[in-house]
N, C-alpha and C positions, 0 to 999 in steps of 0.2 A: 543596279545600273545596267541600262544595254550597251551593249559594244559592236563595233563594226570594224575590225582590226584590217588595216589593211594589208596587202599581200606579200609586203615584203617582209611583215613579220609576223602572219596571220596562224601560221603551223609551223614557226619554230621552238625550240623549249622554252624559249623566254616569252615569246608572244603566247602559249597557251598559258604559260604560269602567271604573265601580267591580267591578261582576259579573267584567271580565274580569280584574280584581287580584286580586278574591278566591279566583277560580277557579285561582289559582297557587300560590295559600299550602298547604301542605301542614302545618300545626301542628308542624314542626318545634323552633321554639323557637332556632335556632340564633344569631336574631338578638339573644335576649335578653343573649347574653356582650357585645354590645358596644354596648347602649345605656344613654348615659350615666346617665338617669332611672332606668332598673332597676337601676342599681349604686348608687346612693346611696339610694333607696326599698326595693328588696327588694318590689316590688308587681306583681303580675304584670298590673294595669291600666293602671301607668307606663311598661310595655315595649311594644311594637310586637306580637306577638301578641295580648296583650290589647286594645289599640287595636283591633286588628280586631278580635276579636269585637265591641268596642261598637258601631264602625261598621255594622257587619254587620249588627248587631241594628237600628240603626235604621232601613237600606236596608230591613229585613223586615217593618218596620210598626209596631215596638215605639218607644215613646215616651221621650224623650231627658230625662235629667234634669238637673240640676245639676251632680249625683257625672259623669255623660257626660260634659259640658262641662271639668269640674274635671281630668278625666283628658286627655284631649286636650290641653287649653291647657296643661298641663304636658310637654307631645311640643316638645322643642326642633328638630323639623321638619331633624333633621343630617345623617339618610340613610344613619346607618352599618349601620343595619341592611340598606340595600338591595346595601354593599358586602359585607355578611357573608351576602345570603341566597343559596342553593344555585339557587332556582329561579327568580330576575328579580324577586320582587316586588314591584312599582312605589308604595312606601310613600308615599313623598313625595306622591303626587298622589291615593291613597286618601286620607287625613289631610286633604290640603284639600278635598276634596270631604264628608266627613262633619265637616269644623268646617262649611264654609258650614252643611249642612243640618240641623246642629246651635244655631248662629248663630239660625238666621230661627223656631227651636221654643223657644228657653227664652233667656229675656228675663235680659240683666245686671241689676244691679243702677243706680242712676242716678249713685252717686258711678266705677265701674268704667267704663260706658255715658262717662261724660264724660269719664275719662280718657282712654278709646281713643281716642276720638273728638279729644281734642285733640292727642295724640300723630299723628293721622294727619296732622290738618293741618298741623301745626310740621314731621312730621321731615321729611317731600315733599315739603314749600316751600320750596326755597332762600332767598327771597326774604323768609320768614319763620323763619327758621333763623338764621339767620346775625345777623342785628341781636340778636333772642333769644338765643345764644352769646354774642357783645359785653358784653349786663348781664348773664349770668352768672358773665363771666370776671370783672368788675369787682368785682361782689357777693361773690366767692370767700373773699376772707382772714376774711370775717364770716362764714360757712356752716358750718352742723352737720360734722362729719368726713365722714358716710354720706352726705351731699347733695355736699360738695366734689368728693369721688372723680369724680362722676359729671360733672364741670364741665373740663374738658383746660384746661391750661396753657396759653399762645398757642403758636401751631406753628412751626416752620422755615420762616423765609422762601423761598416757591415758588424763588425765582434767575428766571433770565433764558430767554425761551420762543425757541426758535431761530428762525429766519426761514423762513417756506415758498417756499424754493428747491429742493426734493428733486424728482426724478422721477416717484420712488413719493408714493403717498397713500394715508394711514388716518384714519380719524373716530377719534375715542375719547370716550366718555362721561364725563362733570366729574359726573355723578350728586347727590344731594339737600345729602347734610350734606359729605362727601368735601374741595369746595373751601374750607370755612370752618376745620374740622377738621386737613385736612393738604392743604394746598395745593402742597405740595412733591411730593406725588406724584405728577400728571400734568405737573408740569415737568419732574420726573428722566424721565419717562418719553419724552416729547419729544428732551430731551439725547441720549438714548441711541439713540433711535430716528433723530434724528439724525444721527447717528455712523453707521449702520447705512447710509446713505441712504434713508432714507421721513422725509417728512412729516406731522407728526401736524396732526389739524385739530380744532378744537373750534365746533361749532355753537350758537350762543347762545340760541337757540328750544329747544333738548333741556334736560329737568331731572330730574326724578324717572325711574327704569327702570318704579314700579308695584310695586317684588316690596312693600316699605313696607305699604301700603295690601292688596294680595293677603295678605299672612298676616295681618292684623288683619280677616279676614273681610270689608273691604267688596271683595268682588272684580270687580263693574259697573264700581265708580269704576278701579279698579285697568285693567282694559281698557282704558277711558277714555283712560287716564295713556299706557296702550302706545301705542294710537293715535296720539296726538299727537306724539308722539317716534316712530315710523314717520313720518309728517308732516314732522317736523323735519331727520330725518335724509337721506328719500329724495329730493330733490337731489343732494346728493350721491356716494347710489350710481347716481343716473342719468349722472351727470357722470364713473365710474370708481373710485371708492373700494375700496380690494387688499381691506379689512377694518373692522370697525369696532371699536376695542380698550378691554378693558375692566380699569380696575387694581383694582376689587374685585368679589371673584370670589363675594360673595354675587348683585350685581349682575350678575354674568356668567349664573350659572344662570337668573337670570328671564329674561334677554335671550334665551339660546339657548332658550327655552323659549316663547318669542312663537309659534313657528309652529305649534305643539300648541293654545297656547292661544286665539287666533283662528282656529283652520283652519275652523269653522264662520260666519263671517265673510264673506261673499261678496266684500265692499269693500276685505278688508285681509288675507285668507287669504296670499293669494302674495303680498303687498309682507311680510307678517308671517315668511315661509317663508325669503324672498331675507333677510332682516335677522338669523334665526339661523344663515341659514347661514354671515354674513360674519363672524358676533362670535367674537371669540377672546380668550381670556385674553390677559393681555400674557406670561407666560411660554409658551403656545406662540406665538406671533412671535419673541421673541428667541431660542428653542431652533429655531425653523427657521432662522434667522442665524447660525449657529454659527460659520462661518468667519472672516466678518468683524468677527464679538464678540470670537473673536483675537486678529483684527488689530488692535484697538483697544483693545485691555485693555494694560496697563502694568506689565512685572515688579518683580515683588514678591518678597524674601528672605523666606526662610522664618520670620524672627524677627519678620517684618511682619506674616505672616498673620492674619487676621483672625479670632476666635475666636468664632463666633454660633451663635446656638441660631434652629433656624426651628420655628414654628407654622404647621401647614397647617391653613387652614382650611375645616371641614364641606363648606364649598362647593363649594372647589379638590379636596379630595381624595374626595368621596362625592357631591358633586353634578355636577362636571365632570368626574371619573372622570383629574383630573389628578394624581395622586399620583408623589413622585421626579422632577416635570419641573422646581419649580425648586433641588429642592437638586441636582441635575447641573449646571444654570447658575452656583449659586452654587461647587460645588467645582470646575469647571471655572474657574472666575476668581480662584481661589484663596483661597477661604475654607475656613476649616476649621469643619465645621457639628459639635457636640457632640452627645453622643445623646438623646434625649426620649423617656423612656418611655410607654407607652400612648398616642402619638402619635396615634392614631385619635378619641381622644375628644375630647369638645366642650371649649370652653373656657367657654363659657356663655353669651356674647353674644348668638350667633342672633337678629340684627335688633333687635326690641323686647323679647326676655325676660330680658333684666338689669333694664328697667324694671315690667314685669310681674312676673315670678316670683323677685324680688331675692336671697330666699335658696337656692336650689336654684342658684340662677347666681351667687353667692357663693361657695356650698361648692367647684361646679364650678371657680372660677377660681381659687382657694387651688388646690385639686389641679393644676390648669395651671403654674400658677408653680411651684412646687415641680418640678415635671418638668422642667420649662425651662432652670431656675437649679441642677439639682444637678450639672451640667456645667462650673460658672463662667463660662459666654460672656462677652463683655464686652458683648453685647448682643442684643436679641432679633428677630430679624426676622419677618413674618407677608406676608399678601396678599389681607387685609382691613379696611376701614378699621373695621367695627363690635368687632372681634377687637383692634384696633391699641389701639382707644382704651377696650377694656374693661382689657388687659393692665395698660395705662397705668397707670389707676388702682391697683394693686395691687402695682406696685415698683418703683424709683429707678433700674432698669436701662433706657438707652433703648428704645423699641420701636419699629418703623420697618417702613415698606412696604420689601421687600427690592430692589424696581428705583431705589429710591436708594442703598442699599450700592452695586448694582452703577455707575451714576452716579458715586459717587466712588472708584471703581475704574478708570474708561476715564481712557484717558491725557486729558487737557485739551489 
């Protein structure tokens, strides 16, 4: 693709970094088969080629309109097109580089403007999350159907966190909504890592990862938010930490993605560099454990085995380029996983766009289920908490982080 970037962003780091995306793209179209928006639109401005051209048009000086805005914000940001494209093209970081510059040129509206804006605050503030959750749950049996959905049941008591006696040591991140939501999932993952001999650690200064606030355009704040969780964390990796583990793998891709996004940063470049390099999903730590996951797992008769459908999500499989790492885990411990057609595609959560784009990520989540469920599982498993608790809402089957499956799989 040629470019002709105009001057106001023509040698900044973002304008030589978008030029050099653009300069990949070859108009293929290849990516259009498997994004989700263009299969339910049929719009060639909903798909990832057309995305860039708009981008493109506005890096070259052309003025951004609403219809710009409207198309973008409708890009559930899943990246499968960067797994389907032939030539690298690094979609995900073009998109946020033409929302910000989109963002700061055509002004929301004030009822939309205060929506965001209070979504940023709530869902990134533990501290304010979590009490806000409490009267919701409360308020539930009185609430519209479409408003219910969006309210989770109270979760799975976490269980009991093992005691740091292990050798090995890992941080893991408890992230924004994660511990109010499903609190059971960094305990299961403790138990098990446990088992494994490592220590899991939780730092009580770390809260938000930032990705939150980075896709709702304020991306300053978003820095910010990394910052401070670099801050929080590096103690710890000064003191020896193997890793720093992360159980939702939306949160994983922003993490590994700190040292891209500060490297211009003089103060927190290389503390930002050392921090992606140490984060890892929790499914690759337990798939380098393999031998003593084993050892520790519990035989199981065939007639036991456990019948689950897994959801991988946009993150794990298109943004951390994790795809088949934990359904090996899970059929390695003896689950029998069901097939899921079009498993590539979104399920419609992507962070805040079930609350923003409700029906495009309604339709999307009807078609998830339906894939999911025509297997029979007796349950559904995933490895994200935004994915976990959009599923939720949509069917009586439990839905669950899958490093608690495996959790009540090891022997006790």
């Amino acid at each position: 693709m040629q470019t002709n970037l105009a001057a106001f962003i023509k040698d900044t780091a973002e304008g030589k970094e978008a030029d050099a995306i653009l300069r990949k793209c070859t108009h293929c179209g290849m990516c259009t088969a498997t994004c989700p928006t263009y299969q339910l639109l049929s719009d060639e401005l909903d798909g990832p080629r057309g995305r860039i051209y708009l981008i493109k048009q506005v890096l070259e000086g052309a003025t951004p309109t609403a219809k710009t805005q409207l198309h973008l914000d409708r890009c559930l940001t899943c990246r499968a097109c960067e797994t389907t494209c032939p030539t690298g093209v690094q979609y995900g970081r073009l998109v946020d580089i033409g929302r910000h510059l989109v963002e700061g040129r055509v002004p929301r509206g004030p009822i939309q403007s205060a929506w965001r804006r209070a979504l940023n605050s709530v869902i990134s503030n533990p501290a304010l999350f979590a009490p806000l959750l409490k009267v919701g749950r409360l308020a539930r049996p009185f609430l519209p159907a479409a408003v219910k959905s969006k309210v989770p049941a109270p979760p799975t008591p976490a269980g009991a966190w093992p005691a740091a006696n292990r050798a090995r040591t890992m941080l893991v991140l408890d992230g924004c909504v994660q511990p109010a939501l499903s609190p059971a999932t960094n305990a299961a993952t403790a138990r098990v890592l446990d088992r494994l001999g490592i220590t899991l650690v939780r730092e009580p200064a770390a809260g938000c990862c930032g990705g939150v606030s980075f896709h709702l355009n304020r991306q300053e704040a978003a820095l910010d938010t990394m910052r401070r969780l670099i801050d929080a964390w590096w103690p710890h990796v000064e003191q020896g930490a193997e890793a720093i583990v992360i159980t939702a793998s939306g949160c994983g891709v922003t993490v590994k993605e700190y040292g891209h996004l500060l490297r211009h940063d003089p103060a927190y470049a290389a503390k930002a560099q050392r921090v992606s390099e140490l984060t890892k999903d929790i499914s690759e730590v337990i798939s380098a454990e393999g031998p003593r996951l084993r050892e520790a797992r519990g035989e199981r008769r065939e007639a036991e085995k456990p019948r689950v459908a897994f959801h991988s999500p946009c993150s794990l499989q298109h943004g951390l380029k994790l795809n088949g790492k934990v359904e090996s885990v899970l059929t390695e411990l003896g689950f029998e996983l069901v097939a899921v057609p079009d498993a590539h595609l979104c399920c419609g959560s992507a962070g805040t766009y079930s609350i923003l784009q409700p029906e495009l990520s309604r339709r999307l989540r009807d078609n998830k289920i339906t894939a999911l469920t025509g297997g029979t599982p007796s349950a559904i498993l995933t490895a994200n908490i935004g994915c976990q608790m959009h599923l939720q809402g949509a069917t009586t089957l439990p839905v669950r982080h899958w490093i608690e499956a495996i959790d009540d799989a090891l022997i006790r």
